[in-house]
C-alpha positions as CSV (number, residue, x, y, z in Angstrom):
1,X,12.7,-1.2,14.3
2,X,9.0,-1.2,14.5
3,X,7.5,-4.4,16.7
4,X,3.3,-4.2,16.6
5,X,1.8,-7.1,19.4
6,X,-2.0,-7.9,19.7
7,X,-3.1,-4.7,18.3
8,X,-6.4,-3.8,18.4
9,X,-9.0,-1.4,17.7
10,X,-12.6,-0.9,18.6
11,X,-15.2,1.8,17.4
12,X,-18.0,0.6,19.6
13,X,-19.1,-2.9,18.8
14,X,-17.1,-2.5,14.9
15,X,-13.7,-4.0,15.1
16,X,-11.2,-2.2,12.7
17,X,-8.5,-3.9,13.7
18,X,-8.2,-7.7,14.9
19,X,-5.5,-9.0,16.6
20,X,-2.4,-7.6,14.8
21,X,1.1,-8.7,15.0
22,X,3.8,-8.1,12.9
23,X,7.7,-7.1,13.0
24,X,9.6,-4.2,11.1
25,X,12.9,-4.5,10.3
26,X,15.7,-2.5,9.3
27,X,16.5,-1.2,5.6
28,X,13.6,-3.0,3.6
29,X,10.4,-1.4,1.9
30,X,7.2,-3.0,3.5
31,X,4.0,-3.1,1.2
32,X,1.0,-2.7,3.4
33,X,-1.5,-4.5,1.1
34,X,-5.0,-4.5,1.5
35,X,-8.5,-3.6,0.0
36,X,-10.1,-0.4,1.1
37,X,-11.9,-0.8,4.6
38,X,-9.6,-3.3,5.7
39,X,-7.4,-1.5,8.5
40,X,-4.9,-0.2,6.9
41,X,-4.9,3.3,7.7
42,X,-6.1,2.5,11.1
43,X,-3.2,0.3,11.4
44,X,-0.4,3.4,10.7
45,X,-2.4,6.0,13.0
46,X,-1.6,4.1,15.7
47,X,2.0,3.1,14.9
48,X,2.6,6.4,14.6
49,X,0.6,7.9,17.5
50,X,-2.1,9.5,16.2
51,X,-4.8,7.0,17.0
52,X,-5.4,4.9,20.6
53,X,-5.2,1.7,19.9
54,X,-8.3,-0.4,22.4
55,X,-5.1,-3.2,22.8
56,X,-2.0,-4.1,22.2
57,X,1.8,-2.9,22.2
58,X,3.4,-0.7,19.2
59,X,7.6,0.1,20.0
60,X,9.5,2.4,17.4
61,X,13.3,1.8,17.6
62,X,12.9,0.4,21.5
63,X,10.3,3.3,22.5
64,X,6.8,2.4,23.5
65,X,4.7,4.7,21.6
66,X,2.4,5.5,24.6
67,X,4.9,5.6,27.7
68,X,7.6,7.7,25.1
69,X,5.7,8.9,22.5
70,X,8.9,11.7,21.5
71,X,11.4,9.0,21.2
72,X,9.0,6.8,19.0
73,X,7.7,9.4,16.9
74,X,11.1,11.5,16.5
75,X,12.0,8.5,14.3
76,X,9.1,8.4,12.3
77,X,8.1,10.2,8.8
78,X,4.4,10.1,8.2
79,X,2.6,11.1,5.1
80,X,-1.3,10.0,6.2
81,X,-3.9,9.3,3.6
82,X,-5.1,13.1,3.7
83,X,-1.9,14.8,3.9
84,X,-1.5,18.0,6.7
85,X,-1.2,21.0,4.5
86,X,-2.1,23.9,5.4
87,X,-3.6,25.8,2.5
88,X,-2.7,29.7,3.0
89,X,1.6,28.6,3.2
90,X,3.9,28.2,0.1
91,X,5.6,25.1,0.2
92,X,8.5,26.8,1.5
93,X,6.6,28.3,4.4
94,X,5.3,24.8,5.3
95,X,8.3,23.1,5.4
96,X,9.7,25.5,7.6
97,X,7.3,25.2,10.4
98,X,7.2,21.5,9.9
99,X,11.1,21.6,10.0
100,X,11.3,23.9,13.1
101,X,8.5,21.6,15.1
102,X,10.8,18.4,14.2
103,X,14.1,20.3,15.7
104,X,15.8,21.7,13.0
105,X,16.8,25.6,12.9
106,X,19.1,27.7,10.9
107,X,21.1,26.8,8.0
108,X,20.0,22.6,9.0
109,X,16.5,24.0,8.0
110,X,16.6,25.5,5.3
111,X,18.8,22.6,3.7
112,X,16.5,20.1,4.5
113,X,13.4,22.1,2.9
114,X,15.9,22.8,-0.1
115,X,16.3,18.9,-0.2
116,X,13.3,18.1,-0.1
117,X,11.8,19.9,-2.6
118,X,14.4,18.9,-5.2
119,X,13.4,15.4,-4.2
120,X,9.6,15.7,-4.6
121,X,10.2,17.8,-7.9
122,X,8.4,20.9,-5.9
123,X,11.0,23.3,-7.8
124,X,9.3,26.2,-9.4
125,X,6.1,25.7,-7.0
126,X,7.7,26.3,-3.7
127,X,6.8,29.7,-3.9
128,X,3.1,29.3,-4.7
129,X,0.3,29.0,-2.7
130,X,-0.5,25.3,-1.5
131,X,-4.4,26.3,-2.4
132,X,-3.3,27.0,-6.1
133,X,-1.8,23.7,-6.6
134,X,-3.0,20.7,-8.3
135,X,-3.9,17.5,-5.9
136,X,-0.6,16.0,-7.6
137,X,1.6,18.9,-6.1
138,X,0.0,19.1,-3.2
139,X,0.7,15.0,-2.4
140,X,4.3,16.0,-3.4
141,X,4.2,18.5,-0.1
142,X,2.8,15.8,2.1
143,X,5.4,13.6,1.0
144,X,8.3,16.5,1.5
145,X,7.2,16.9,4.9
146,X,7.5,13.1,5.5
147,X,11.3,13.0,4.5
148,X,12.1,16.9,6.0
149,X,13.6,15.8,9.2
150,X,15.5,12.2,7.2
151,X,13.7,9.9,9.5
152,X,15.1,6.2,10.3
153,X,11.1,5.3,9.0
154,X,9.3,7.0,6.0
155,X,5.9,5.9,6.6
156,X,3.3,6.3,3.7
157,X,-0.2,5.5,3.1
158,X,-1.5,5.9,-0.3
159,X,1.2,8.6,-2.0
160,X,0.1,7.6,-5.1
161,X,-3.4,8.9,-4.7
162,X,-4.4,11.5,-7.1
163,X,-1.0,11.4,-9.3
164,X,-0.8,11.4,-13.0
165,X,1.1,8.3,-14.9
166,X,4.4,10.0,-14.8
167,X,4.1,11.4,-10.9
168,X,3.2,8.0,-10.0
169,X,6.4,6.6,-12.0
170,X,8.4,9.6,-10.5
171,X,7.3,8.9,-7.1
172,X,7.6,5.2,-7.2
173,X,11.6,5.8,-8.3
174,X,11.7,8.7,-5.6
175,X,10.2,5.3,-2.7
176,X,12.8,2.7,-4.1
177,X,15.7,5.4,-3.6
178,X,14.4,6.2,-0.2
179,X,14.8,2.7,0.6
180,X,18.6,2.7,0.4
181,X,18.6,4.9,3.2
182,X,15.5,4.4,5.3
183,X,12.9,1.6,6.6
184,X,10.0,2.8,4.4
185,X,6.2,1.4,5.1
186,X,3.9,2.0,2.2
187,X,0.3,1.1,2.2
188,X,-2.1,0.7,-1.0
189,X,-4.6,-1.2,-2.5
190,X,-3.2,-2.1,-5.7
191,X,-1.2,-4.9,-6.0
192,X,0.9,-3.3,-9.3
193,X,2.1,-0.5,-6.7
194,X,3.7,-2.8,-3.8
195,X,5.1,-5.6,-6.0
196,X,6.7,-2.8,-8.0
197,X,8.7,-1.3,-4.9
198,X,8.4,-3.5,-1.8
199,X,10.7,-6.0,-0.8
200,X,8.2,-7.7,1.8
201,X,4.5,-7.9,1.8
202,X,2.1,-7.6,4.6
203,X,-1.6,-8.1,3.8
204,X,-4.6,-7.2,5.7
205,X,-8.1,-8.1,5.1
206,X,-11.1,-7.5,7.9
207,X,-9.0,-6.2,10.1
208,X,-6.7,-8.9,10.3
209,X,-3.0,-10.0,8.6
210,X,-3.9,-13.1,6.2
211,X,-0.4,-13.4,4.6
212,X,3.0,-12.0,5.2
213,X,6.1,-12.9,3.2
214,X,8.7,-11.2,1.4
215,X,6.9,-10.7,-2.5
216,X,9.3,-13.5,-3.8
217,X,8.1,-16.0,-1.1
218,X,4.5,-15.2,-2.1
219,X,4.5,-15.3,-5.5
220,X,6.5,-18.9,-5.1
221,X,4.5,-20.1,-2.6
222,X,0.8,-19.1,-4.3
223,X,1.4,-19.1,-8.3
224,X,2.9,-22.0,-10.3
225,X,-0.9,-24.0,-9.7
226,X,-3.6,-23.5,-12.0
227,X,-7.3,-24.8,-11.6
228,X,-9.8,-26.6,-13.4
229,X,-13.5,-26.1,-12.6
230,X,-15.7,-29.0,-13.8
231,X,-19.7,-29.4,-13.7
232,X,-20.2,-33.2,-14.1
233,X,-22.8,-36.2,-13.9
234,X,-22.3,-38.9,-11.3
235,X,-20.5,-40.1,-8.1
236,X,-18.1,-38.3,-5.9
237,X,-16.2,-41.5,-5.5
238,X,-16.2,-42.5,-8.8
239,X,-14.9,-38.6,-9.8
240,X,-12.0,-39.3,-6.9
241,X,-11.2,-42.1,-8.8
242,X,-10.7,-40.4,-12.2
243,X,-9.2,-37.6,-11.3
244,X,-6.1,-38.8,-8.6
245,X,-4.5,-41.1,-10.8
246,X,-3.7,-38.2,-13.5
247,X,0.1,-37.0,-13.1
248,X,0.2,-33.3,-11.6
249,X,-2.9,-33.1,-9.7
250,X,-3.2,-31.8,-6.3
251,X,-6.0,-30.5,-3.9
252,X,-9.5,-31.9,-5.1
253,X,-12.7,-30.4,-3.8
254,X,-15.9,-32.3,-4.5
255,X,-19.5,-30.2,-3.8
256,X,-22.9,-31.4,-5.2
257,X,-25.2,-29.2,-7.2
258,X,-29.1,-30.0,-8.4
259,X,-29.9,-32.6,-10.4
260,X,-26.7,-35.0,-9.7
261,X,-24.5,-32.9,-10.8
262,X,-21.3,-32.0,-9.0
263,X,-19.1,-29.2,-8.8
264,X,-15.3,-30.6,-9.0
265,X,-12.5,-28.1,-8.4
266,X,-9.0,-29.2,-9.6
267,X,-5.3,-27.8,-9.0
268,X,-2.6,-28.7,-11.0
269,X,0.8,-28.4,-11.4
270,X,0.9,-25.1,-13.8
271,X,3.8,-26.8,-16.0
272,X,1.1,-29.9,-16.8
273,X,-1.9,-29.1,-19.2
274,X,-4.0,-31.9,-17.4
275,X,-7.5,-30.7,-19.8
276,X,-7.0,-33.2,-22.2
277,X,-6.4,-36.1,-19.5
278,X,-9.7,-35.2,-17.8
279,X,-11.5,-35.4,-20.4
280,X,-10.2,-38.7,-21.6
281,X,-10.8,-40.4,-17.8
282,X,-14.1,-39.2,-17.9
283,X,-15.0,-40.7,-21.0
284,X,-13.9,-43.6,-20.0
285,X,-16.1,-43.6,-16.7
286,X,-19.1,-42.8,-19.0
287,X,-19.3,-39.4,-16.7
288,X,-19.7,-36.5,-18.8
289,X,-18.5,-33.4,-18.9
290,X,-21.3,-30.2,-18.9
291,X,-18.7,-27.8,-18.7
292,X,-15.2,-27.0,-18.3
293,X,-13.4,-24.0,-16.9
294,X,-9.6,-23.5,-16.7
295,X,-8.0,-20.8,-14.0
296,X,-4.2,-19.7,-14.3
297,X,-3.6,-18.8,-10.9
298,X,-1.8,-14.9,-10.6
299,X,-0.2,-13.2,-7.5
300,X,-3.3,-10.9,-7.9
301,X,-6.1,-13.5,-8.1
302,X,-4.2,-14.7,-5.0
303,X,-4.6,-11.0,-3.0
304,X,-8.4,-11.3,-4.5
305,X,-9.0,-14.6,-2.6
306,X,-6.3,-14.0,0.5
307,X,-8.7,-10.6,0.9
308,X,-12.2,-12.1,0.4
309,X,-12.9,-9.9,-2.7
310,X,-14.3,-10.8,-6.4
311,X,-12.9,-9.8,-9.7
312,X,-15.9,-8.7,-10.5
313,X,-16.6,-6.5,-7.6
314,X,-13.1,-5.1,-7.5
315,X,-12.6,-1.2,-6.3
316,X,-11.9,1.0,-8.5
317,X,-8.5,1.8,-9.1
318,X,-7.3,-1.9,-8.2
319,X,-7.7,-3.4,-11.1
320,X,-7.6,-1.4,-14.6
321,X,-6.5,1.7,-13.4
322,X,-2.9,0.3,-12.3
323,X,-2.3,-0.7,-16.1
324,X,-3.6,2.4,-17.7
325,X,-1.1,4.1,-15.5
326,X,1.3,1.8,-16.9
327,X,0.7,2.4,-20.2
328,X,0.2,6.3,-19.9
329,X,-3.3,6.9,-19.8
330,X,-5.0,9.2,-17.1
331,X,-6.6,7.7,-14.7
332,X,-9.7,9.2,-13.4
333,X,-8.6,9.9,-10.4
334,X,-6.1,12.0,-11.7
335,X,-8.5,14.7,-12.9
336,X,-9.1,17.6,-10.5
337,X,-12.8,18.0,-9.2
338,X,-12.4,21.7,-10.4
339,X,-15.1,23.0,-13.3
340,X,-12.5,24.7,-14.9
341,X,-9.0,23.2,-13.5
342,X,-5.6,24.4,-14.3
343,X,-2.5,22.0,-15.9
344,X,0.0,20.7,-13.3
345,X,2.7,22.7,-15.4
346,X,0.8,25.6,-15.0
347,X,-0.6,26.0,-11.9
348,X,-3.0,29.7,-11.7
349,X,-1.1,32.5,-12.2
350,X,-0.7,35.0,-8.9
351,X,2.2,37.0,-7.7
352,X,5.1,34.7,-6.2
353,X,5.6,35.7,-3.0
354,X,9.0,36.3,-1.5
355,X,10.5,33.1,0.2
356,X,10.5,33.2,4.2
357,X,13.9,35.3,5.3
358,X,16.2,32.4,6.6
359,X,16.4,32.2,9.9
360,X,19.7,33.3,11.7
361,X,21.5,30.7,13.4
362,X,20.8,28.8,17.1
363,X,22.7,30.7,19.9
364,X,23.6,29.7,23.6
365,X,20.5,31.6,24.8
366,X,18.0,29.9,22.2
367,X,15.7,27.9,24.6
368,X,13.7,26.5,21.9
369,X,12.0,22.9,22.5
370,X,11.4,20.9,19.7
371,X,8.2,19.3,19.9
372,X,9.2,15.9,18.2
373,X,12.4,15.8,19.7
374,X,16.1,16.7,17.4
C-alpha cells in the first residue's frame, strides 16, 4: 500500500532523514519506533504530503505522492504530532469542515462525525468549545479527524501524547480495533506502546532504519542471550582460551584497559548460567577476576543499543513513565500546563452551543469539489 525508496531529507547541511526504504503492506499495524530526534515525524510529513522530501520516491496505494498527490492522500488518515484543531469550533463543527474537505456531504457526513465521536469517546464534549478541553480531549479530536473519512491508512504519530492511564489504555484498544479494518502506522518512542499494538516494527535512529521485523522476529532474533562483563588480569590469548571451551558461549570481545587489565565481554546462551564456569576456568589460569557483571538482554535494552542511546540518558517518558501508566499512576505529562486546570470529566462550564444544522442532501446542480478527492 505504501512503498518509501531512498528517501531523504535535508535542512541545509543537517540530514533528518538518511536513505529510507521500507514497504507497507495491507491490514497490519506498523510501530514506527524511534527515540526523539530521530526522523520520525519527518518521515510521515512526507509520506503524507506535507513535507518535500530532498530525495526519493513515496507511492500510496500506486499514486506517486508528488505527480498525484489527491489520489495518494485521499487514502490517507493523518493525525501529526500537533494535531490541526482549530480552537474557536466544537468538535462537531470541526468534523464537519474536515468531513466536507475530504468529500463527504449530507446525511454521509453527519454519520461519519457521529461515528467518530462515539469511537474517540468525544460524547458529551462535542458541543463544547475545542479551547475548553483538556489536551486529552483535544488528542481525541485529532484522532477523530484521522478516521472521519474511514481511510484504507490511519496514520498516527504520537496519539498517546498528553493522555491519562486509562485514555492511553482506551486509545490503544480503539488502534488494535482500527487495525481489523485499516493499514494503521503509529509512531512513538516507547517501546511499551508499539509492542503492545503493532504487529511489525520499523526502527529509526539518526535518520536511518537500523532494524525492521515483525515484533516476534525481533524479540527471537535479539533476546534469549545474556552477557557477562569481566575486568581481568592477563593475556588476551590466554582469556580466549578459558572462555571458548565453556558450553553456551558465543560472541567474545576482548579490549585492554590500564594496568593489564582487560575488558572481556561475554554472550551466552540465556538458558546456561555460565558465572560459575568462568569463574572456575579462571582460577584455574591463575587469572583473576576484579569484577564481574551479568546483563539479561531485553527487547528494550535491544532498541537502547539498535538506537545508540543509554539507560541512563533515556528521555523522559521512555522508560518509567510507560509502567506508571501501566499501573495507573499519572504521568507528568498528563497534567495540563494550566495554574488552575479543570478535570477531564468536567471540562469549564459555558453554555453548549447548538450543534451545526445538518446539511440538506447533494443535488444534480451541487458542483462542489472535494479537495482530497471522495
Amino acid at each position: 500500500m505504501i512503498e518509501v525508496k531512498n528517501l531523504v531529507k535535508r535542512y541545509g547541511d543537517v540530514e533528518a532523514v538518511r536513505d529510507v526504504s521500507f514497504t507497507v503492506q495491507k491490514g497490519m499495524i506498523y510501530g514506527f519506533l524511534g527515540p526523539n530526534g530521530a526522523g520520525k515525524s519527518t518521515t510521515m510529513n512526507i509520506i503524507t504530503g506535507t513535507l518535500a522530501a530532498t530525495e526519493g520516491e513515496v507511492t500510496v496505494n500506486g499514486c506517486d505522492i508528488y505527480e498525484d498527490p489527491i489520489g495518494a492522500k485521499s487514502a490517507v488518515g493523518y493525525l501529526p504530532e500537533q494535531p490541526p484543531l482549530y480552537p474557536d469550533m466544537t468538535p462537531n463543527e470541526y468534523l464537519a469542515f474536515v468531513g466536507e474537505a475530504r468529500g463527504l456531504r449530507g446525511d454521509k457526513l453527519w454519520d461519519a462525525v457521529d461515528r467518530a465521536v462515539e469511537k474517540t469517546g468525544l460524547g458529551e464534549y462535542a458541543d463544547r468549545l475545542i479551547k475548553n478541553l483538556s489536551k486529552g480531549y483535544r488528542q481525541r479530536v485529532g484522532i477523530a479527524q484521522a478516521i472521519l473519512a474511514d481511510p484504507e491508512i490511519v496514520i498516527l504519530d504520537e496519539p498517546t501524547v498528553g493522555l491519562d492511564p486509562r485514555q492511553i489504555i482506551e486509545i490503544r484498544e480503539l488502534i488494535r480495533r482500527l487495525g481489523r479494518d485499516h493499514t494503521v502506522i503509529l509512531s512513538s518512542h516507547i517501546l511499551t506502546e508499539i509492542s503492545a499494538v503493532c504487529d511489525y516494527v520499523i526502527i529509526i535512529a539518526h535518520g536511518r532504519i537500523v532494524a525492521s521485523d515483525t515484533l516476534e522476529n525481533l524479540t527471537k532474533r535479539y533476546e534469549g542471550k545474556n552477557y557477562i562483563d569481566l575486568t581481568v588480569r592477563g593475556d588476551e590469548a590466554s582469556v580466549r582460551r578459558a572462555v571458548e571451551s565453556i558450553p553456551g558461549v558465543g560472541k567474545i570481545t576482548v579490549d585492554p584497559k590500564p594496568l593489564g587489565q582487560l575488558h572481556v565481554r561475554i554472550a551466552a546462551d540465556s538458558s546456561a548460567d555460565i558465572r560459575e564456569d568462568v569463574f572456575f576456568r579462571f582460577a584455574d589460569a591463575r587469572m583473576p577476576i576484579l569484577s564481574m557483571e551479568y546483563e539479561e538482554v531485553t527487547l528494550e535494552k535491544v532498541f537502547l543499543e539498535l538506537t545508540g542511546e543509554k539507560a541512563d540518558s533515556e528521555p523522559a517518558g521512555s522508560g518509567s513513565a510507560p509502567a506508571a501508566q501501566e499501573a495507573g499512576e499519572v504521568p507528568e505529562t498528563a497534567v495540563e500546563s494550566e495554574a488552575a486546570p479543570a478535570p477531564e470529566s468536567a471540562p469549564a462550564e459555558e453554555p453548549a452551543p447548538a450543534k451545526p444544522q445538518k446539511p440538506k442532501k447533494s443535488g444534480d446542480d451541487d458542483d462542489y469539489t472535494p479537495l482530497f478527492g471522495g
